[in-house]
C-alpha positions, 0 to 999 in steps of 0.5 A, a space after each residue: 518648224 518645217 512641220 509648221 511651215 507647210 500649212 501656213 505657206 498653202 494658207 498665205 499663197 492664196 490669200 497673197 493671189 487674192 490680196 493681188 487681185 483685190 489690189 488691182 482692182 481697187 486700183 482700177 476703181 480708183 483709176 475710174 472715180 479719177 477719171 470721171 472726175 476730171 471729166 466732171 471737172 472739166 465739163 463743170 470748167 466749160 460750164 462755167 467758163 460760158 
């Protein structure tokens, strides 16, 4: 079993890196698209609201 464990732990630690790193990036365009949309939104309410 330990002869098993070792590669399957050196092939999970990067993916774990890169799951993390994808992960917050994905955040950050959700954070993005947010944000743009709440400007959008509230710009569309002054545009209206005039």
């Amino acid at each position: 079993m330990a002869v098993m464990q070792m590669p399957l732990q050196s092939a999970t630690k990067p993916y774990l890196m890169y799951s993390a790193s994808y992960l917050r990036f994905f955040d950050a365009i959700v954070r993005i698209l947010f944000h743009a949309n709440v400007q959008y939104n509230f710009i569309d309410d002054i545009i209206r609201s005039n």
